[in-house]
C-alpha positions as CSV (number, residue, x, y, z in Angstrom):
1,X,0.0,0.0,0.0
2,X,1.3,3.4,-1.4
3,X,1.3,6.7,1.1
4,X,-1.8,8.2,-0.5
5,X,-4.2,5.0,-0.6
6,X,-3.3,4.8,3.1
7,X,-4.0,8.5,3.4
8,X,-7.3,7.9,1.5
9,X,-8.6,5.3,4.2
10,X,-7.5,7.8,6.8
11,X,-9.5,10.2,6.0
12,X,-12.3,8.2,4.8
13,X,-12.3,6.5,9.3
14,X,-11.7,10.1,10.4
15,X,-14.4,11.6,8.2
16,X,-12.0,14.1,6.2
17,X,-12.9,14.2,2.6
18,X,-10.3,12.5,0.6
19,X,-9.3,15.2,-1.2
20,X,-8.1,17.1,0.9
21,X,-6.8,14.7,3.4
22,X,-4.8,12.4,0.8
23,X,-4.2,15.5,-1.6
24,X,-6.9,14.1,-4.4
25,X,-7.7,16.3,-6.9
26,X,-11.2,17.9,-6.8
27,X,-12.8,18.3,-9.8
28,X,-16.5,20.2,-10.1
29,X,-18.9,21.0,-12.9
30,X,-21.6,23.3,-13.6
31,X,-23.4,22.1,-16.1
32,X,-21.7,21.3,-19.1
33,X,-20.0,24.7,-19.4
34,X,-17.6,25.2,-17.0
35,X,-15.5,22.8,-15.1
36,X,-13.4,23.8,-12.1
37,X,-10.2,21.5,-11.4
38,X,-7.5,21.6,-8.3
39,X,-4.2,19.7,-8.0
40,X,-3.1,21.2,-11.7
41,X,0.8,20.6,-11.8
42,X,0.9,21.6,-15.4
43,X,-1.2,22.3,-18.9
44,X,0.0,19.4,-21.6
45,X,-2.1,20.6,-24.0
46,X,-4.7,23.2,-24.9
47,X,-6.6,23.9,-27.8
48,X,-10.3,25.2,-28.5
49,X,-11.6,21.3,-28.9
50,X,-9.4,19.9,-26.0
51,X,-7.5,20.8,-22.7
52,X,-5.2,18.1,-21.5
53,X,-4.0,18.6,-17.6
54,X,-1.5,17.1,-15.5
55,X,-2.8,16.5,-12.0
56,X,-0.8,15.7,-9.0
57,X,-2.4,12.0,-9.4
58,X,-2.9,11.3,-13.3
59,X,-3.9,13.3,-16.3
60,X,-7.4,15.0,-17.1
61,X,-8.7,15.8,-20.8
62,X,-11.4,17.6,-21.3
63,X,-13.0,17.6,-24.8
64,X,-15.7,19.7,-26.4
65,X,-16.2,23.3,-28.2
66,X,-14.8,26.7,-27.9
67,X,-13.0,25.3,-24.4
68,X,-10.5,28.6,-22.4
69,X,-9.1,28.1,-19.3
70,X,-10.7,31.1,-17.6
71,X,-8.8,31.3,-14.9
72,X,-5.4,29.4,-13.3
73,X,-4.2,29.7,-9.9
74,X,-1.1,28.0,-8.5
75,X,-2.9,24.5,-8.2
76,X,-5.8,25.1,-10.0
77,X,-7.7,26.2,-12.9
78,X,-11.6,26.6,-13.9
79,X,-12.5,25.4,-17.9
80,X,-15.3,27.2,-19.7
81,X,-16.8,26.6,-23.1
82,X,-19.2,23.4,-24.3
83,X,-18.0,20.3,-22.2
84,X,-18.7,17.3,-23.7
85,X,-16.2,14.7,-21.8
86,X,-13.9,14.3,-19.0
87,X,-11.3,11.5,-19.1
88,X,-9.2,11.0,-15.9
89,X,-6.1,8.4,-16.5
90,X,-4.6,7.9,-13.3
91,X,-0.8,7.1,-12.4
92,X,0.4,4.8,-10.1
């Protein structure tokens, strides 16, 4: 058992949500026009029909129409534009 699938139990016992007492990335939609993710190390890709984001666990794509990263903090970033799929490949 790695570090964060014992961390994930943890905080599952204790209560904590996962992601932020294992560090998971968060990721929450409105709709299907925006799409707010944390844990972003990095942007792999970006173009209007797909965003491709490295996560602190695996790699998110997001495909669909007229996609912008609206905004990017430090370890996050919020995704605008017609949403049509998320795809989550996780490492480890």
């Amino acid at each position: 058992m790695n570090l964060r699938s014992a961390l994930e139990k943890i905080s599952t016992r204790l209560g904590i949500p996962a992601d932020i007492g294992a560090g998971l990335p968060r990721l929450e939609c409105i709709g299907f026009s925006e799409c707010s993710v944390d844990q972003n190390v990095g942007i792999l890709e970006y173009e209007r029909e797909r965003i491709v984001a490295e996560l602190n666990t695996g790699v998110l794509t997001i495909d669909g129409e007229g996609l912008q990263i609206r905004q990017m903090r430090r370890d996050g970033l919020i995704v605008c534009g017609t949403i049509r799929t998320l795809t989550f490949e996780r490492r480890g």
